[in-house]
C-alpha positions in Angstrom: -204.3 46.1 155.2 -201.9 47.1 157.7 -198.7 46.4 156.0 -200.4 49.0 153.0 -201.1 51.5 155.2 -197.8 51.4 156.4 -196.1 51.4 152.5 -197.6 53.9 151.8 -197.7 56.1 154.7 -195.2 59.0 155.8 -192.6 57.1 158.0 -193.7 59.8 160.9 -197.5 58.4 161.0 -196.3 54.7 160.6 -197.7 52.5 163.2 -197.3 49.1 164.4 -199.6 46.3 163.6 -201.8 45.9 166.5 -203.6 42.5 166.2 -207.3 42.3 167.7 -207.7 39.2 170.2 -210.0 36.3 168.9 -211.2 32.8 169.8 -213.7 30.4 168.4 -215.2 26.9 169.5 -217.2 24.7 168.2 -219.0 22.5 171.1 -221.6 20.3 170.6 -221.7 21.9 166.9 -222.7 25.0 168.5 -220.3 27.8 167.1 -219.1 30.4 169.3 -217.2 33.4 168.1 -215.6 36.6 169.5 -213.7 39.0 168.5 -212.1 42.2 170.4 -211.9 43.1 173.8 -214.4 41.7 176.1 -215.9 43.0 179.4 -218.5 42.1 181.6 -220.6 44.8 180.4 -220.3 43.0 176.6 -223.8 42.4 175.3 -224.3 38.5 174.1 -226.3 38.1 170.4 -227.2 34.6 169.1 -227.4 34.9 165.5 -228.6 32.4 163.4 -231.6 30.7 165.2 -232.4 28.8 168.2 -229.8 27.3 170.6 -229.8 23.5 170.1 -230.3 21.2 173.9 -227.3 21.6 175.7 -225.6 18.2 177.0 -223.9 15.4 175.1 -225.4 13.8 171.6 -227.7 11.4 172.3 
């Protein structure tokens, strides 16, 4: 999307491409997910159900 922008864009409001921090992780086979900048203020959502037990597999 970025590099179209840019293509087709007048070269005075080309940008650069700014990439938007991530990370995912899958413990437990519980998958966490976030994307942009976070804070402390960030609010938390579980979507999808229910956590499962935390700790190891039995």
């Amino acid at each position: 999307m970025a590099a179209a922008r840019d293509l087709l864009a007048a070269p005075e409001a080309r940008r650069p491409f700014a990439p938007v921090p991530s990370f995912w992780s899958d413990p437990y086979g519980t998958r966490i997910q976030a994307y942009g900048f976070l804070h402390g203020h960030a609010e938390v959502a579980v979507v999808g159900g229910p956590l499962p037990p935390c700790g190891p597999p039995p």
